[in-house]
PDB file of N, CA, C, O and CB in Angstrom:
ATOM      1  N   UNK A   1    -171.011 113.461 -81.729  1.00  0.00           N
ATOM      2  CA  UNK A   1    -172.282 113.763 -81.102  1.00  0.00           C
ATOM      3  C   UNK A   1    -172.077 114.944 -80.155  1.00  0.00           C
ATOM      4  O   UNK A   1    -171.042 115.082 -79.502  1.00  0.00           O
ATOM      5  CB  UNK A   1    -172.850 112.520 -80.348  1.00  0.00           C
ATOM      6  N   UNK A   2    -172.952 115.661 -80.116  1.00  0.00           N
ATOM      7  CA  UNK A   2    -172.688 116.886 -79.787  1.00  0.00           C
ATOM      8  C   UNK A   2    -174.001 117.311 -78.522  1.00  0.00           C
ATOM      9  O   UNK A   2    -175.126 116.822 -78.618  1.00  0.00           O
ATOM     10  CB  UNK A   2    -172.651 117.799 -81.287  1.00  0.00           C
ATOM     11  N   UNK A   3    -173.642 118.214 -77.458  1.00  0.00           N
ATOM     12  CA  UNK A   3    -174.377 118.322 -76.372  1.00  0.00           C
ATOM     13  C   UNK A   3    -175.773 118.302 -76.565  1.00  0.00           C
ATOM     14  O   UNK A   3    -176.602 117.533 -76.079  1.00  0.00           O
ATOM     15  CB  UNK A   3    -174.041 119.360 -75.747  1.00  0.00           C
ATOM     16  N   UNK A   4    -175.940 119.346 -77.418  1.00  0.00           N
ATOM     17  CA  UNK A   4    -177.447 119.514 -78.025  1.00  0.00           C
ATOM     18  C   UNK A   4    -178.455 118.331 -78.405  1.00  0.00           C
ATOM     19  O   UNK A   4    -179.673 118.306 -78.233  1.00  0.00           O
ATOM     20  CB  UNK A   4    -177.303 120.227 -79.301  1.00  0.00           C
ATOM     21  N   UNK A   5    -177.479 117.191 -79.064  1.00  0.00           N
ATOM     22  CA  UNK A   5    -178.079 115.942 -79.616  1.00  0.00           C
ATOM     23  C   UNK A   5    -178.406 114.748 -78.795  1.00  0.00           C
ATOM     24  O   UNK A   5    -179.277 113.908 -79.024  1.00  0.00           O
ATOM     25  CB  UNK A   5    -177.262 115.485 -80.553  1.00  0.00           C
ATOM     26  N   UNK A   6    -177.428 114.815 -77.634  1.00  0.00           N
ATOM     27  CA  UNK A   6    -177.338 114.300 -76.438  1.00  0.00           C
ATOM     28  C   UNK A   6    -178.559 114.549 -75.663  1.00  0.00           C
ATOM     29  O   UNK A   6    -179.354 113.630 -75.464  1.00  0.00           O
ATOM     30  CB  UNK A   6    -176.220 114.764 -75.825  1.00  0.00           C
ATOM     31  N   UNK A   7    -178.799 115.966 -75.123  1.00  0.00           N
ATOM     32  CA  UNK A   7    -180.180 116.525 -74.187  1.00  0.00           C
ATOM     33  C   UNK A   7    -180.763 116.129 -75.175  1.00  0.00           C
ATOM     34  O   UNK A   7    -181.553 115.418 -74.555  1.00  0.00           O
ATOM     35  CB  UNK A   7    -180.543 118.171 -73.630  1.00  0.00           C
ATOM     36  N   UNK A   8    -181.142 115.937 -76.563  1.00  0.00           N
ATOM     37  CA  UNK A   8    -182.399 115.549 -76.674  1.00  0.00           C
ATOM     38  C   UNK A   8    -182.688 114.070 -76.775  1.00  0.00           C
ATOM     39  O   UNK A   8    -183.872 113.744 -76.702  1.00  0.00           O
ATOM     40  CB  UNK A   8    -182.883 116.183 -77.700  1.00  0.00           C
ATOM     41  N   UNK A   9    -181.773 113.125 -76.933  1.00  0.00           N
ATOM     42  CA  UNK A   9    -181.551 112.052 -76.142  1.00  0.00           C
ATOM     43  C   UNK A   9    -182.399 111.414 -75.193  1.00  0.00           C
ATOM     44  O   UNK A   9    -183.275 110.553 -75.115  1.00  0.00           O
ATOM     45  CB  UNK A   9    -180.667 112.301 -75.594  1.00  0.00           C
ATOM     46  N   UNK A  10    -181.374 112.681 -74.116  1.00  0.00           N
ATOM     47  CA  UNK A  10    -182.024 112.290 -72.208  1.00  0.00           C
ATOM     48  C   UNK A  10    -183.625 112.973 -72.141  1.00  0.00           C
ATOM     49  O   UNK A  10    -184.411 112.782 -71.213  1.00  0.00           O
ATOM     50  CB  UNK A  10    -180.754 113.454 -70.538  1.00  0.00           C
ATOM     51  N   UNK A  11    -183.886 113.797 -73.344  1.00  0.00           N
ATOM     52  CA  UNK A  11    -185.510 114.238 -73.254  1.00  0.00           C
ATOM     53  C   UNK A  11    -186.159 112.696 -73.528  1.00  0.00           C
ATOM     54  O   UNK A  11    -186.956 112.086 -72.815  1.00  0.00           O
ATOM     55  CB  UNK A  11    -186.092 115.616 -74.680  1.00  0.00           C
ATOM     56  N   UNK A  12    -185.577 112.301 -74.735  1.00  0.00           N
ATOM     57  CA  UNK A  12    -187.050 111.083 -75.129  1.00  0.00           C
ATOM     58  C   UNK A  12    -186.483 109.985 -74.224  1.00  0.00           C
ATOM     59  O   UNK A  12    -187.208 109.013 -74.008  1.00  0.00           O
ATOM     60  CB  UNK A  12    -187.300 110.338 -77.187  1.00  0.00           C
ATOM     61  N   UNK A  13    -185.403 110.029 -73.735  1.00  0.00           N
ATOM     62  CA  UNK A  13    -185.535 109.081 -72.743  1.00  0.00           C
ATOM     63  C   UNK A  13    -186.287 108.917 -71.024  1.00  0.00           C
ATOM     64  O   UNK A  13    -186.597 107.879 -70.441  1.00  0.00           O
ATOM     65  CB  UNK A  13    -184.348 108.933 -72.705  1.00  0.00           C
ATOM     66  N   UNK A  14    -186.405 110.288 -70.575  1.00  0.00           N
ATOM     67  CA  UNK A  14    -187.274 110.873 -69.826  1.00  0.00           C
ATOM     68  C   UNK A  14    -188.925 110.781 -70.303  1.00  0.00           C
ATOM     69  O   UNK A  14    -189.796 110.262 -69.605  1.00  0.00           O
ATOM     70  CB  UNK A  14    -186.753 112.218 -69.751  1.00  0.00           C
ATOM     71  N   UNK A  15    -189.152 111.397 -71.640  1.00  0.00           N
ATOM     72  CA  UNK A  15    -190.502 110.864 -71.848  1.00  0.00           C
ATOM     73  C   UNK A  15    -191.255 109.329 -71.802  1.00  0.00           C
ATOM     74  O   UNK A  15    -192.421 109.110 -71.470  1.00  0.00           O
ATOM     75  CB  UNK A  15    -190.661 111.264 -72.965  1.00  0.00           C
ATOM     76  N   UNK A  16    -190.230 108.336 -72.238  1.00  0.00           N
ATOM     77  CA  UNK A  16    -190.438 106.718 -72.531  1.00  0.00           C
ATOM     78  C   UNK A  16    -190.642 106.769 -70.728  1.00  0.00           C
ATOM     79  O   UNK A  16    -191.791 106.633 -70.308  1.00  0.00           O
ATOM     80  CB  UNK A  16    -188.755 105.517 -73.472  1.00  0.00           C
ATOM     81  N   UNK A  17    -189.498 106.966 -69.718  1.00  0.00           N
ATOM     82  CA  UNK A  17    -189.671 106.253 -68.623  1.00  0.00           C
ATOM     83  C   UNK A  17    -191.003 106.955 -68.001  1.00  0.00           C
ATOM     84  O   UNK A  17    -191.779 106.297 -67.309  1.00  0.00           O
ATOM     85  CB  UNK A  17    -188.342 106.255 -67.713  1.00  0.00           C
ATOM     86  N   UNK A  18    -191.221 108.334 -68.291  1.00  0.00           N
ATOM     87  CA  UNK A  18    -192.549 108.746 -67.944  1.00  0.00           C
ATOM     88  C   UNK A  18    -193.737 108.211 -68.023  1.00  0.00           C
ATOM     89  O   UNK A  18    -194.568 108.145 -67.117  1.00  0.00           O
ATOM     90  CB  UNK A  18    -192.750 109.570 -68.403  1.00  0.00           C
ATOM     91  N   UNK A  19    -193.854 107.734 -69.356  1.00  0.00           N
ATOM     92  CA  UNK A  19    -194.862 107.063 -69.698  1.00  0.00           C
ATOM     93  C   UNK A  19    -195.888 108.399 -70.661  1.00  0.00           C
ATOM     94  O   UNK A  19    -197.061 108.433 -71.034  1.00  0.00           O
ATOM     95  CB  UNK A  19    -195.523 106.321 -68.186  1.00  0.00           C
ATOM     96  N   UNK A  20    -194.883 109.227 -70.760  1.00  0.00           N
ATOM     97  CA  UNK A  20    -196.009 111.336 -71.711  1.00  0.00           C
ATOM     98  C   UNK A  20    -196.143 110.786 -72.682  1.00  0.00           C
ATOM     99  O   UNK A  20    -195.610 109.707 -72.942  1.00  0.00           O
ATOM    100  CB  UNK A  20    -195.079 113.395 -72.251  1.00  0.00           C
ATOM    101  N   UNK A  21    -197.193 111.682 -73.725  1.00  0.00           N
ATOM    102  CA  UNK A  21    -197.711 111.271 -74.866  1.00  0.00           C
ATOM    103  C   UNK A  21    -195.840 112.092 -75.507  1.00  0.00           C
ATOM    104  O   UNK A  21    -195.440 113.162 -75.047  1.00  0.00           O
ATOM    105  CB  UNK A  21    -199.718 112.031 -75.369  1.00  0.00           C
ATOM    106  N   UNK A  22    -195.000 111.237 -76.611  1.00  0.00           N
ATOM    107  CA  UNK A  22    -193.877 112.086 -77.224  1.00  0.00           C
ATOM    108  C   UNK A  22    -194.356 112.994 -77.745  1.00  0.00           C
ATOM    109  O   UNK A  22    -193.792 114.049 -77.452  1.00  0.00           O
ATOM    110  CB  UNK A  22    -193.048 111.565 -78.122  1.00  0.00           C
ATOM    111  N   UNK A  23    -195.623 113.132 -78.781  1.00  0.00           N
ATOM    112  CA  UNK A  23    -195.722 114.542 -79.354  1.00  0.00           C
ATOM    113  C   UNK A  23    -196.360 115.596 -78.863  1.00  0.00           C
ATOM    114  O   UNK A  23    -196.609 116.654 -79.441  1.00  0.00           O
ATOM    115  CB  UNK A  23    -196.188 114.531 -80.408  1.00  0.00           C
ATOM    116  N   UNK A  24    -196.615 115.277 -77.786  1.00  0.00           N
ATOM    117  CA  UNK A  24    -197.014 116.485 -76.978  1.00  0.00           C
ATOM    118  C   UNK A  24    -196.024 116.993 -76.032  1.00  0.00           C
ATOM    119  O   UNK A  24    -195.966 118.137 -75.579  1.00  0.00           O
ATOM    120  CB  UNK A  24    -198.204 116.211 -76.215  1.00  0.00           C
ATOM    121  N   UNK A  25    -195.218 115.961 -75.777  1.00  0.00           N
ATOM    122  CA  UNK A  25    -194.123 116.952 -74.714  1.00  0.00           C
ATOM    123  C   UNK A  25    -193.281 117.942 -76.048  1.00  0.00           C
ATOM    124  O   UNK A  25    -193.172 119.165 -76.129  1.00  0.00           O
ATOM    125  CB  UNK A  25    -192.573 115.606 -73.535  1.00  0.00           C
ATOM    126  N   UNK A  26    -192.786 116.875 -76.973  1.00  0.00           N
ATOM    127  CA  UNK A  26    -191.624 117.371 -77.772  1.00  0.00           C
ATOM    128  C   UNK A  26    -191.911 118.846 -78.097  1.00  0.00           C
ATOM    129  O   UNK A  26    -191.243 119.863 -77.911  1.00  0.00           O
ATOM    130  CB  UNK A  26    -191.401 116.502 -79.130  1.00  0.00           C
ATOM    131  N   UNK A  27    -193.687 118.534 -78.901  1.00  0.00           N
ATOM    132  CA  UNK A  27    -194.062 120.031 -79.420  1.00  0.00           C
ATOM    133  C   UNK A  27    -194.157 121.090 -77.981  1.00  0.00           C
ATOM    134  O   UNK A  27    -193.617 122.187 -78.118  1.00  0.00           O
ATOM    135  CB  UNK A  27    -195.799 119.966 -80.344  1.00  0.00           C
ATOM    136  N   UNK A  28    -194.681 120.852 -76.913  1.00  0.00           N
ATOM    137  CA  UNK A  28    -194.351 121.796 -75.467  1.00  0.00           C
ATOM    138  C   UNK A  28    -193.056 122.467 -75.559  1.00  0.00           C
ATOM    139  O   UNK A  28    -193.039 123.695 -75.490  1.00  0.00           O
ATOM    140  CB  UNK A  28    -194.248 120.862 -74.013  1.00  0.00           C
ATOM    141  N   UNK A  29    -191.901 121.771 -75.714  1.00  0.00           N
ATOM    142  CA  UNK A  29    -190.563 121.643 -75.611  1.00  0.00           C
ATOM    143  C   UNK A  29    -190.263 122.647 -76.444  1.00  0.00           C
ATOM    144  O   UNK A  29    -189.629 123.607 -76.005  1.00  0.00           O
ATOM    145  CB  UNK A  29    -189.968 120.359 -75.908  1.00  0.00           C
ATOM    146  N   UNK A  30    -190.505 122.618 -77.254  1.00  0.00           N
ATOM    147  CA  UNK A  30    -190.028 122.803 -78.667  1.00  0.00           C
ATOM    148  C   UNK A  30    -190.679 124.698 -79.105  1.00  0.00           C
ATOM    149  O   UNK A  30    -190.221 125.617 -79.784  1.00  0.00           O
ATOM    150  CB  UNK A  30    -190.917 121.224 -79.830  1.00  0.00           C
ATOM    151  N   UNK A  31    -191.691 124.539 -78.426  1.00  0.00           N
ATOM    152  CA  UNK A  31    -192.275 126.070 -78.338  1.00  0.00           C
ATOM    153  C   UNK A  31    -191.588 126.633 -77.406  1.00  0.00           C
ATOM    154  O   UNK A  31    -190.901 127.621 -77.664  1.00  0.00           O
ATOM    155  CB  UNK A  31    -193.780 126.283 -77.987  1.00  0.00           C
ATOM    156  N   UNK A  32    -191.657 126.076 -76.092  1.00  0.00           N
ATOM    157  CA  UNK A  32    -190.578 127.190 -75.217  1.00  0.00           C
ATOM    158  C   UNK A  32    -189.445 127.047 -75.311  1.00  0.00           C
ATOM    159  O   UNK A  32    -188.805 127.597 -74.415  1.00  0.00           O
ATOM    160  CB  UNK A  32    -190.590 127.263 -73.843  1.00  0.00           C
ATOM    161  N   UNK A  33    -188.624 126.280 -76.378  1.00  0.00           N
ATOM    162  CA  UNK A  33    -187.500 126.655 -76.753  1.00  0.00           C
ATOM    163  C   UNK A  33    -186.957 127.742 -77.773  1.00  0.00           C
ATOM    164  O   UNK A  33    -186.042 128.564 -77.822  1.00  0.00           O
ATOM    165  CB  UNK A  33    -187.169 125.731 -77.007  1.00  0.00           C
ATOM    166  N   UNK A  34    -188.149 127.251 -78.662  1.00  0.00           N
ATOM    167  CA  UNK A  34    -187.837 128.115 -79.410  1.00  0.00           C
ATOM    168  C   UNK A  34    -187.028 127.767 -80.562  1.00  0.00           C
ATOM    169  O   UNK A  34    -186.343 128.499 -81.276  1.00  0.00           O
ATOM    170  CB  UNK A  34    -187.367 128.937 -78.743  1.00  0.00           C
ATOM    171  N   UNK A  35    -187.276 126.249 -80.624  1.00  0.00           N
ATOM    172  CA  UNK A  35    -187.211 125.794 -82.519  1.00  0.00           C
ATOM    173  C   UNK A  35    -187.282 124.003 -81.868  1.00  0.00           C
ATOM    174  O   UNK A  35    -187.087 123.550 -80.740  1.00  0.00           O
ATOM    175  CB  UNK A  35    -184.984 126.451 -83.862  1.00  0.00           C
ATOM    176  N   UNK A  36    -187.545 123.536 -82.804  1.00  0.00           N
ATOM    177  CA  UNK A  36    -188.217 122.132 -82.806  1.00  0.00           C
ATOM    178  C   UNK A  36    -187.019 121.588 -82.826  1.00  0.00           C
ATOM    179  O   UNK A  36    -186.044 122.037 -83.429  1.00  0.00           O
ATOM    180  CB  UNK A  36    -189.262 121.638 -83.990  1.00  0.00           C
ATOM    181  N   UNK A  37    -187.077 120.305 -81.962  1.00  0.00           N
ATOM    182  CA  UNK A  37    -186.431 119.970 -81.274  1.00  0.00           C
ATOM    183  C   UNK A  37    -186.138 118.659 -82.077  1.00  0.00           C
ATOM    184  O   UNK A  37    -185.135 117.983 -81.850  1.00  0.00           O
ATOM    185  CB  UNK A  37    -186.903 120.070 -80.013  1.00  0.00           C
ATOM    186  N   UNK A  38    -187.290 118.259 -83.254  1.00  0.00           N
ATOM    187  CA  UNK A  38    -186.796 116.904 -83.999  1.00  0.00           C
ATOM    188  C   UNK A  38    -185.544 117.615 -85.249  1.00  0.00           C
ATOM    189  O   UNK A  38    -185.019 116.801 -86.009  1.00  0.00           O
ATOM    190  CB  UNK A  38    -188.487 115.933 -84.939  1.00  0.00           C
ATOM    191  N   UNK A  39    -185.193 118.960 -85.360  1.00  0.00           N
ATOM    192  CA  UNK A  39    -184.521 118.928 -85.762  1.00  0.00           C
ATOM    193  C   UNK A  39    -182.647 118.848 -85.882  1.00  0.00           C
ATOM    194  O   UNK A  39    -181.793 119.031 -86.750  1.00  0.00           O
ATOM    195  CB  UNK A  39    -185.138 119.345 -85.931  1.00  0.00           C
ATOM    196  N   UNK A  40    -182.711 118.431 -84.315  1.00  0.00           N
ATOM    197  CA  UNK A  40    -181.596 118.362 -83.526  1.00  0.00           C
ATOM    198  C   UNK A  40    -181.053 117.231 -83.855  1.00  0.00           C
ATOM    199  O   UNK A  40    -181.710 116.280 -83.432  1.00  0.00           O
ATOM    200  CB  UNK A  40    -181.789 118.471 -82.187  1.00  0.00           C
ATOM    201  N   UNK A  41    -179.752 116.829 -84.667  1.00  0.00           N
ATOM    202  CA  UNK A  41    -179.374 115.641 -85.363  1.00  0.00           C
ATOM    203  C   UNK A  41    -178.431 115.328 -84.691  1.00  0.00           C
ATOM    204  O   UNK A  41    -178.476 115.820 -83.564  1.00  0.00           O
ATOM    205  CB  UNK A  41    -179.077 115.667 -86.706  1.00  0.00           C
ATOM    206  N   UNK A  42    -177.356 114.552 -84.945  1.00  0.00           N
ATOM    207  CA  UNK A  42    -176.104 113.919 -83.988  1.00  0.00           C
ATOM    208  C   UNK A  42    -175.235 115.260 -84.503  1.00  0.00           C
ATOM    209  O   UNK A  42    -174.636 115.804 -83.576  1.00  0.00           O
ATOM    210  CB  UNK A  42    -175.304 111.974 -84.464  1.00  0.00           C
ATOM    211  N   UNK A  43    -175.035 115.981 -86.002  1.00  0.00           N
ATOM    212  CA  UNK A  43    -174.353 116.875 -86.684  1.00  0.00           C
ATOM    213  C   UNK A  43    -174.765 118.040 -86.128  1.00  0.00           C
ATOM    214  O   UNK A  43    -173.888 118.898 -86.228  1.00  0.00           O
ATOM    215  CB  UNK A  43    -174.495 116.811 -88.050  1.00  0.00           C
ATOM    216  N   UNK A  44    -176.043 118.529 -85.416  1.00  0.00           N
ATOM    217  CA  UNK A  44    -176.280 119.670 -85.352  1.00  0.00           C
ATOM    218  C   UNK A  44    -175.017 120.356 -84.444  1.00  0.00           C
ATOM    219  O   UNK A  44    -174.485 119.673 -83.568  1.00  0.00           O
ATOM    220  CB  UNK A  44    -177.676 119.775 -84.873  1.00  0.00           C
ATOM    221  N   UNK A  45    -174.587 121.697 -84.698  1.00  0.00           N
ATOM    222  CA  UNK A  45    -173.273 122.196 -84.108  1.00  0.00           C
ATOM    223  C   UNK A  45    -174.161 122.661 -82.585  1.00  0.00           C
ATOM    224  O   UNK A  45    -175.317 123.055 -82.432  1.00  0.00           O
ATOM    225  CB  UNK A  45    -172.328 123.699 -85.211  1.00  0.00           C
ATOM    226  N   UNK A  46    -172.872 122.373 -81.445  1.00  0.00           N
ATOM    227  CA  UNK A  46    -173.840 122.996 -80.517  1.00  0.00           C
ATOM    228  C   UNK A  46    -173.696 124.470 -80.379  1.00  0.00           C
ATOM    229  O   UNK A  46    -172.694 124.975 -80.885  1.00  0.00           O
ATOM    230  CB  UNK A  46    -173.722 122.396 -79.181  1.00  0.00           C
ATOM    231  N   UNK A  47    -174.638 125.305 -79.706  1.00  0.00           N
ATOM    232  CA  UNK A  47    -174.869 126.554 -80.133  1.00  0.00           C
ATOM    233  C   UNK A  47    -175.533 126.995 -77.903  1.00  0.00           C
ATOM    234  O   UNK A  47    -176.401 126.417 -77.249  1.00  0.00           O
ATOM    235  CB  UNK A  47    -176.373 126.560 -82.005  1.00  0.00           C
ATOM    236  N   UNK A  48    -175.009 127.662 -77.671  1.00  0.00           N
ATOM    237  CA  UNK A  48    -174.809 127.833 -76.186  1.00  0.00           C
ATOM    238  C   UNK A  48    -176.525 128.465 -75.422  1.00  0.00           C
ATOM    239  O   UNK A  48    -177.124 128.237 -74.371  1.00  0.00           O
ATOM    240  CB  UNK A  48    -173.297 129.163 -76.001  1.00  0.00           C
ATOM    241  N   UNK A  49    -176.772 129.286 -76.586  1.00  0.00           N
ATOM    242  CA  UNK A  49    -178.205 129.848 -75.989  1.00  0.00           C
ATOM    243  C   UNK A  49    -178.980 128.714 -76.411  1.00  0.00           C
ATOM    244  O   UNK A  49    -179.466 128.268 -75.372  1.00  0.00           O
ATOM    245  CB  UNK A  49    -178.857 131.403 -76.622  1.00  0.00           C
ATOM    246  N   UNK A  50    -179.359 127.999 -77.394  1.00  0.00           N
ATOM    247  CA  UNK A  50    -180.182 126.851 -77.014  1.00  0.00           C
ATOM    248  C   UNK A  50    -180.112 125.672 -76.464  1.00  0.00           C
ATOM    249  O   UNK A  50    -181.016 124.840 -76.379  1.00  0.00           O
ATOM    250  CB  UNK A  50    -180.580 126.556 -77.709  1.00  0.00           C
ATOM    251  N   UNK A  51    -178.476 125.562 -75.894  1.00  0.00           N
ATOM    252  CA  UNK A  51    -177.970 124.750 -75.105  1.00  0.00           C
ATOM    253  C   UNK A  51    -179.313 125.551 -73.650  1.00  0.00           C
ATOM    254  O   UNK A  51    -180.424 125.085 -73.396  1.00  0.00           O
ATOM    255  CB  UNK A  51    -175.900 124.903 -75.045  1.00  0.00           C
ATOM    256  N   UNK A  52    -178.885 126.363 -73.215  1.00  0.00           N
ATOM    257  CA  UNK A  52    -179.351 126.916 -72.210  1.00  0.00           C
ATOM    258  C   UNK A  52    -181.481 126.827 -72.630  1.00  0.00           C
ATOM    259  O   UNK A  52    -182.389 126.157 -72.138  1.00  0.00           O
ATOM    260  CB  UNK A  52    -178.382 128.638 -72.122  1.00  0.00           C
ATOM    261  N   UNK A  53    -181.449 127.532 -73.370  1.00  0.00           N
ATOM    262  CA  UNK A  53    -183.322 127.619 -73.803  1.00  0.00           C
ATOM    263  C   UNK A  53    -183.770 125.885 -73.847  1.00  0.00           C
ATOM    264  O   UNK A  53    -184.971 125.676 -74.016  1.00  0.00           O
ATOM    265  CB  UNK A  53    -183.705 128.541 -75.941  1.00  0.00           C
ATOM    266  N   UNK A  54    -183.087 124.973 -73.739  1.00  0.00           N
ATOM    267  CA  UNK A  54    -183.512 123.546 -73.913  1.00  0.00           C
ATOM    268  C   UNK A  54    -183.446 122.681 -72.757  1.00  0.00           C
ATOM    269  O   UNK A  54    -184.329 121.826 -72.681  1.00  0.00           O
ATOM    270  CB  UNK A  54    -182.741 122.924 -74.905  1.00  0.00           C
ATOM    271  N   UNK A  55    -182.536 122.732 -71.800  1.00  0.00           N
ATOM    272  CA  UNK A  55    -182.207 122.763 -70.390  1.00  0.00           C
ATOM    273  C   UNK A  55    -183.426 123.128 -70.253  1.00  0.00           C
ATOM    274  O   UNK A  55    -184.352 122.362 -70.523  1.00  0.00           O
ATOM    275  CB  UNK A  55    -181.063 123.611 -69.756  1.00  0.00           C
ATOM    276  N   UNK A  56    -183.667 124.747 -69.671  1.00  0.00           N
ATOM    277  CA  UNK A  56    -184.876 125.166 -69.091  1.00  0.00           C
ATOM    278  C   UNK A  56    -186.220 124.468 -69.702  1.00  0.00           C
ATOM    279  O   UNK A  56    -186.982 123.750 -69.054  1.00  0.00           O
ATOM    280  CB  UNK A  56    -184.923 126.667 -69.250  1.00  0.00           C
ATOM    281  N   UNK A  57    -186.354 124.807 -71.027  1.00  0.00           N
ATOM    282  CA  UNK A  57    -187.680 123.920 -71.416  1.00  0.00           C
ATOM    283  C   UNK A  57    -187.884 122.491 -70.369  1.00  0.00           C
ATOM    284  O   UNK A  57    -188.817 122.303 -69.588  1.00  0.00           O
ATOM    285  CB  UNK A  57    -187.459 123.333 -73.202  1.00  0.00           C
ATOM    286  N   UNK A  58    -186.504 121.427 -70.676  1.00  0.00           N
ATOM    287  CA  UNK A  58    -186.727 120.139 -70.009  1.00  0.00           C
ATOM    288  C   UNK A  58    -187.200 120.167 -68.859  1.00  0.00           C
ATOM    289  O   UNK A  58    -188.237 119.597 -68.522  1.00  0.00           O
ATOM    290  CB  UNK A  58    -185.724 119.428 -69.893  1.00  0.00           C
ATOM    291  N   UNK A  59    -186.493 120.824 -68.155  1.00  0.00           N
ATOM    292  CA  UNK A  59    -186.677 121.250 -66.702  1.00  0.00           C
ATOM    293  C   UNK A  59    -187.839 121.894 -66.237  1.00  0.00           C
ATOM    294  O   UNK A  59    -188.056 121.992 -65.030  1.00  0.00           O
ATOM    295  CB  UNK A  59    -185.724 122.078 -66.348  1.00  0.00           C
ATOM    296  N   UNK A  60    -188.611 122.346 -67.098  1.00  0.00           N
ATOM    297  CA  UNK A  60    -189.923 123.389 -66.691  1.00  0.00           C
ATOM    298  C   UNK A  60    -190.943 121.706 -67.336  1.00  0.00           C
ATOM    299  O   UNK A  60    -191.449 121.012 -66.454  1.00  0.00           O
ATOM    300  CB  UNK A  60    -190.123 125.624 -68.018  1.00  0.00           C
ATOM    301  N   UNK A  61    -191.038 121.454 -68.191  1.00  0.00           N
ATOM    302  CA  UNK A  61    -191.760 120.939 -68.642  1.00  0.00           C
ATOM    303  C   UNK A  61    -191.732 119.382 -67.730  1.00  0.00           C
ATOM    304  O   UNK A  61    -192.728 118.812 -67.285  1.00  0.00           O
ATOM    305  CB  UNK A  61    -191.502 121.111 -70.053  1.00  0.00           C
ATOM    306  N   UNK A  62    -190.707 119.051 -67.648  1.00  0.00           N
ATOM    307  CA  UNK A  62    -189.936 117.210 -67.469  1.00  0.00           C
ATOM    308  C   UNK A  62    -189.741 117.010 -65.930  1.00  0.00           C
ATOM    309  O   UNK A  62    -189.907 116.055 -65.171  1.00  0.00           O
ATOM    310  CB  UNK A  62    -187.973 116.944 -68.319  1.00  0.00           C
ATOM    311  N   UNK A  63    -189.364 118.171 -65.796  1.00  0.00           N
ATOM    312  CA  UNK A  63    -188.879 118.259 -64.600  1.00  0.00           C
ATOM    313  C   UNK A  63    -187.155 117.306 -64.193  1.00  0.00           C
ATOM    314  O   UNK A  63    -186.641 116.784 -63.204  1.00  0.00           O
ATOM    315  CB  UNK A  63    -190.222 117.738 -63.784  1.00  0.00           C
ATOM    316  N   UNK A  64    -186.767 117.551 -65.781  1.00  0.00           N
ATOM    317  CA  UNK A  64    -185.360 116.899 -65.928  1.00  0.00           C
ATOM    318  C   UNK A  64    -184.326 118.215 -65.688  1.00  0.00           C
ATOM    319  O   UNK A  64    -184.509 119.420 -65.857  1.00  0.00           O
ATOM    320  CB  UNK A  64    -185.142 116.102 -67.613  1.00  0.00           C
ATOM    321  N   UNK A  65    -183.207 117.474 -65.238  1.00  0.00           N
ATOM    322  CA  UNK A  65    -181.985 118.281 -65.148  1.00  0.00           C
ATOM    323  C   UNK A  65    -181.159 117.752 -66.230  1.00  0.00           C
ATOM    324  O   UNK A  65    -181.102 116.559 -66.527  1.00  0.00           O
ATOM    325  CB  UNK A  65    -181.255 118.213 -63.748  1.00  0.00           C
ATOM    326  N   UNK A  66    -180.440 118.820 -66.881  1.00  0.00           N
ATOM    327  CA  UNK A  66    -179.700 118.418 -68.300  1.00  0.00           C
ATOM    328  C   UNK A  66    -178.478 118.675 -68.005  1.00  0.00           C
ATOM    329  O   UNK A  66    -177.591 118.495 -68.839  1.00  0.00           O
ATOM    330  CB  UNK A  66    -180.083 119.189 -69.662  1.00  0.00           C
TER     331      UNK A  66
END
């Protein structure tokens, strides 16, 4: 399991304790990241700029720290 698969993890786990609609944060998320975020698997390799572009999304949107 790999970092990338992890933050998105601590995202839907941040959304559940929130109580957000999931497909509206994810798709939020997922635009200011800058690729959809359900496609982030346990295999996906991690990759450093959307390590970073997914952080910020959470954080702008969640108001999570990753």
């Amino acid at each position: 399991m790999g970092k990338l698969f992890e933050m998105r993890e601590n995202i839907e786990r941040g959304v559940r304790r929130k109580r957000l609609d999931p497909v509206e944060i994810r798709a939020r998320i997922s635009m200011q990241a800058g690729f959809l975020l359900a496609l982030i698997t346990a295999d996906t390799p991690d990759d450093p700029v959307r390590i970073t572009k997914l952080a910020k999304a959470a954080r702008d949107i969640l108001g999570l720290i990753l």
